[in-house]
VEXRO-822537 format. One line per 5 residues: number of its first residue (from 1); their letters; for each residue x, y, z of C-alpha. Coordinates in steps of 0.1 Angstrom, whole numbers. Example, Ala and Ser with C-alpha at 12.3 -4.5 7.8 and 13.67 -1.06 7.14 Angstrom:
2
1	AS	123,-45,78 | 137,-11,71
This chain:
342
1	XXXXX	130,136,-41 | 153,134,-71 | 156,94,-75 | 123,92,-100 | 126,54,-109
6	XXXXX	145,24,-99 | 147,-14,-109 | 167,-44,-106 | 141,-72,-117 | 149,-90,-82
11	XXXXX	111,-99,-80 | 117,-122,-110 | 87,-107,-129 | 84,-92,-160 | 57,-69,-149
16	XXXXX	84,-52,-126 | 92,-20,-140 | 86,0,-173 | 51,-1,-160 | 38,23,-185
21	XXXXX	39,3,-214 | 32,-31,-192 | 63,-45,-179 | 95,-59,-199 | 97,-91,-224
26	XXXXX	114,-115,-206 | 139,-120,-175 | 177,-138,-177 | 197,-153,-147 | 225,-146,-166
31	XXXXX	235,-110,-149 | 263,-90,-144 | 267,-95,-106 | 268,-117,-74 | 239,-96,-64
36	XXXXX	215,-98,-88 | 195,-125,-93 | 178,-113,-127 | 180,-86,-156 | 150,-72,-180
41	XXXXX	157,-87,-216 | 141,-65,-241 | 126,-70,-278 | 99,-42,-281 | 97,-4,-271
46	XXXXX	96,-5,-232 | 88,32,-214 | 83,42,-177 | 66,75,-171 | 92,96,-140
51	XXXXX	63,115,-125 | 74,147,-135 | 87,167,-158 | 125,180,-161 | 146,198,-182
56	XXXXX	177,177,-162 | 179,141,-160 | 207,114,-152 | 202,78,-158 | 229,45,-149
61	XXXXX	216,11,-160 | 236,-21,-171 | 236,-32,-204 | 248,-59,-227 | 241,-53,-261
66	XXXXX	238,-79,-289 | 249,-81,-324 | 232,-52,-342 | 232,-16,-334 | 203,9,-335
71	XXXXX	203,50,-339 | 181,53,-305 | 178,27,-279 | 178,46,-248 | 156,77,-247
76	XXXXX	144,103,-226 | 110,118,-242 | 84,146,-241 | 44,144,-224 | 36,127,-259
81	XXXXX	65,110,-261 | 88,134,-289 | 120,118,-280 | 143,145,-268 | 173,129,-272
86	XXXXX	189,94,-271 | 220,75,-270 | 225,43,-296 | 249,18,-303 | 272,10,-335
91	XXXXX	276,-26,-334 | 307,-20,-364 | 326,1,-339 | 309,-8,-305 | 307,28,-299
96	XXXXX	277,52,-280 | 264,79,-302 | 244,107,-288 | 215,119,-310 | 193,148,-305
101	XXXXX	158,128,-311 | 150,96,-322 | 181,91,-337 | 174,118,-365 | 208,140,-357
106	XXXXX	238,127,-346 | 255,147,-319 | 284,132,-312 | 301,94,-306 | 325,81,-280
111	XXXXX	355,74,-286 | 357,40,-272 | 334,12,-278 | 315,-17,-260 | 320,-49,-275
116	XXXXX	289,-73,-276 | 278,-97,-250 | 292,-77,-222 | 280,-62,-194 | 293,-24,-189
121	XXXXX	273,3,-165 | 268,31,-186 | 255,65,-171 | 240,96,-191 | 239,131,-182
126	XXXXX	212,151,-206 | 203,187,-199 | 174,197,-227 | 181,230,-246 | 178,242,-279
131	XXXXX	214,262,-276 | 230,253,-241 | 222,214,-242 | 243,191,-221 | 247,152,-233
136	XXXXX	276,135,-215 | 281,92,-216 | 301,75,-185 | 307,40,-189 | 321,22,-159
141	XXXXX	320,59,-140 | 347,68,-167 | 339,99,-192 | 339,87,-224 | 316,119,-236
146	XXXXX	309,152,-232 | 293,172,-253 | 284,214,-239 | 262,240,-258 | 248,218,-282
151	XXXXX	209,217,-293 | 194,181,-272 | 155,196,-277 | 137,178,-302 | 103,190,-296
156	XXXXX	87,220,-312 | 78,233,-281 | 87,213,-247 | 121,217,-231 | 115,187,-206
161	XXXXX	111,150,-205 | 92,131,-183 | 95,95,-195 | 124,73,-197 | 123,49,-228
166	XXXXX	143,17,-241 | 143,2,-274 | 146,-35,-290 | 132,-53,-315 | 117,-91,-325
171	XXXXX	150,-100,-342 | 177,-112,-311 | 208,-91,-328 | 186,-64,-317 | 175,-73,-284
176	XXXXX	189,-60,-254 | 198,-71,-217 | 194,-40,-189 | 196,-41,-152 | 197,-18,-124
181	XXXXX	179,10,-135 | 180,42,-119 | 166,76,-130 | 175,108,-111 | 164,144,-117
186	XXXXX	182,173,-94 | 158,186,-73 | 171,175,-40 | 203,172,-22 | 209,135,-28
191	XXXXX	211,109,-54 | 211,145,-77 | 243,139,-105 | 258,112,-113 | 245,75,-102
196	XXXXX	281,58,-100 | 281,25,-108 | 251,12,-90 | 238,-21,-77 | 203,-30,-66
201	XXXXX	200,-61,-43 | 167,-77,-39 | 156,-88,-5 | 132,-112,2 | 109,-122,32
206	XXXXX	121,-144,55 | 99,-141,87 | 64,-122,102 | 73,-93,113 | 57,-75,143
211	XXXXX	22,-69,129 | -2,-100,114 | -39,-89,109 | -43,-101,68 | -57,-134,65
216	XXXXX	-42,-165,43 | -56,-173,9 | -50,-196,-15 | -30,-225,-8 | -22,-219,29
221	XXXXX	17,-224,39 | 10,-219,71 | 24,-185,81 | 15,-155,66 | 54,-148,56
226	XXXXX	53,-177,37 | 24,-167,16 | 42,-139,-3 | 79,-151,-3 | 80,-168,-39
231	XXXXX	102,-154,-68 | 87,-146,-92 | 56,-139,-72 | 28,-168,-75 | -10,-165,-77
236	XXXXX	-14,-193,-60 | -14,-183,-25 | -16,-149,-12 | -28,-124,21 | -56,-102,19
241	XXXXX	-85,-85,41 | -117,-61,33 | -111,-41,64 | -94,-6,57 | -62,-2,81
246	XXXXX	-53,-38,86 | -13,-45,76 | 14,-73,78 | 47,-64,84 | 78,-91,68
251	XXXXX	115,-93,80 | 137,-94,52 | 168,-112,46 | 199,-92,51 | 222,-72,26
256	XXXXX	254,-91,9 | 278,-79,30 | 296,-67,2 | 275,-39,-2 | 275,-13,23
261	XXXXX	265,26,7 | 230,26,8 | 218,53,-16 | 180,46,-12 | 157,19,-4
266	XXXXX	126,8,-27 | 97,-12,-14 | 78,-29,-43 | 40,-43,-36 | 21,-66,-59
271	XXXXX	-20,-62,-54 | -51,-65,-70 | -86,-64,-61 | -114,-94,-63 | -145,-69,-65
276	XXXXX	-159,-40,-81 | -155,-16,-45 | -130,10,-38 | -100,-7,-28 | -65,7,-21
281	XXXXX	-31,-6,-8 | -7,14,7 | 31,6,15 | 41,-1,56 | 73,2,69
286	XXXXX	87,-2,103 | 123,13,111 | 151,21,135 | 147,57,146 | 174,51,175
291	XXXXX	203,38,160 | 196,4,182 | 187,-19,148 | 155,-24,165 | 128,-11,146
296	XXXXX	107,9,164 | 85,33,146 | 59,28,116 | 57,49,82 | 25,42,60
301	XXXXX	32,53,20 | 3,69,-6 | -26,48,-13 | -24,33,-47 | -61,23,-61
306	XXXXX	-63,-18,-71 | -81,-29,-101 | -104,-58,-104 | -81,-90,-112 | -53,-73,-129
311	XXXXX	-21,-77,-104 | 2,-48,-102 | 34,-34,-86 | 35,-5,-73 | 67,6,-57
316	XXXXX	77,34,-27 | 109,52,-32 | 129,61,4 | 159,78,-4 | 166,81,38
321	XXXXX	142,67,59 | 109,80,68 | 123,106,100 | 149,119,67 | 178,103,86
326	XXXXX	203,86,62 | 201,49,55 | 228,25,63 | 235,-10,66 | 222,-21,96
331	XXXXX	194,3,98 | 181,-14,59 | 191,-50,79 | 165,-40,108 | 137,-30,84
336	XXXXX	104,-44,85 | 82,-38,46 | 47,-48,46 | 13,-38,33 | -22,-20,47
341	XX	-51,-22,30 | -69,15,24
């Protein structure tokens, strides 16, 4: 795997990524594309852990800053979170300045600047090394830094990162809006260098899909589908079972038709559990194995342990589908997502 983290807010909850320190601050439908129904506004330190640790990373997110600037908004940090390195913003000049830690040496600055209240996809490239350090800036997939040989390791004695951070503060000037997040390290043979300007397109359930065995609670709509359709996700009605193994599958609706390279597929859950018991959920999918847009064979994700009355997401990364053949448009239209209790 090399795509570590991705987010778009499409669920319309602020619990929806940066899980690590507990979700984001609030959500805007003011965003930066047809396709995107929400972006993550943010007014504290927000942090997602990536699951490993790398000495390599790239990142692409949207942002839109606001009227004051800050040394180190974006960062990518240590185990005990020693920022690394991090890229800022000079509100005077509009310009990205790359920093080796939080903001304590400054590395470099682009040339060009981004003006406030705009959106602009920026990408980063960090490699983390005392003497052969790598920091480059894209903004709208055009270089607008890069800096070779330089020192981007800030702590004493770890050469990797392995959690992505972003910075904002109580006052609005320094408040920012992000969307579609991604986070890639190069381990694998795709989604490994640079992001490109990316989009990520929520789809919601529409239908049942081929498989109905959890039972209605809550308000009952009627149809299981219906239970877990809402954006931003509601309490008020929900599915659920005590017996291990039992699953729903959803149809979803289908991609803009705008949007055709498929670079990976993320299924997000939302679960908790109503008693003290071992309880798990796992992520179900049903694809097209043939090529047919029928989908024909099930894939059942990790189990990811529930805690008592405290609702989380919890998200399954596919960068091709579950057989390792390549996503595409009408194989991500065909999909069925759904969840089995463990």
């Amino acid at each position: 795997m090399t795509l570590r983290h991705a987010c778009g807010w499409e669920s319309g909850s602020t619990g929806q990524g940066f899980a690590t320190s507990g979700g984001v601050d609030a959500l805007h439908t003011d965003t930066r594309g047809y396709w995107s129904a929400y972006a993550a506004h943010i007014e504290a330190t927000r942090r997602q852990h990536l699951g490993v640790a790398r000495s390599e990373w790239f990142a692409g997110f949207a942002v839109r800053f606001h009227g004051s600037g800050d040394a180190s908004i974006f960062a990518f940090e240590a185990s005990d979170a020693t920022a690394q390195a991090s890229v800022g913003w000079d509100a005077n000049t509009g310009q990205l300045v790359a920093y080796r830690g939080d903001g304590a040496t400054e590395l470099g600055r682009t040339a060009k600047g981004i003006p406030p209240n705009q959106w602009r996809y920026v990408e980063w490239h960090l490699v983390i090394s005392d003497t052969a350090g790598v920091f480059e800036i894209r903004v709208d997939e055009e270089l607008w830094l890069s800096l070779t040989g330089v020192d981007t390791k800030e702590h004493a004695s770890e050469a990797t990162a392995e959690f992505f951070r972003v910075f904002g503060a109580s006052s609005f000037a320094r408040q920012r809006d992000i969307d579609d997040l991604v986070v890639l390290d190069t381990d694998g043979t795709v989604n490994s260098s640079w992001p490109g300007d990316t989009a990520i397109e929520g789809l919601q359930v529409t239908a049942n899909g081929d498989v109905t065995q959890l039972s209605r609670g809550g308000t009952d709509s009627g149809a299981n589908w219906s239970q877990v359709d809402e954006v931003p996700a509601s309490d008020a009605d929900y599915v659920f079972s005590s017996t291990p193994d039992q699953r729903d599958l959803y149809v979803l609706e289908d991609m803009a038709a705008e949007l055709t390279d498929v670079r990976a597929v993320v299924a997000w859950l939302r679960a908790q559990k109503t008693d003290a018991g071992s309880a798990s959920i796992a992520h179900v999918v049903k694809y097209d194995s043939n090529g047919d847009a029928i989908p024909d064979t099930e894939s059942t994700g990790p189990d990811h342990p529930l805690t008592v009355g405290v609702w989380r997401y919890f998200e399954r990364l596919m960068e091709s589908q579950p057989d390792g053949s390549s996503w595409t448009r009408a194989k991500v239209n065909a999909l069925q997502l759904g969840a089995k209790v463990r």
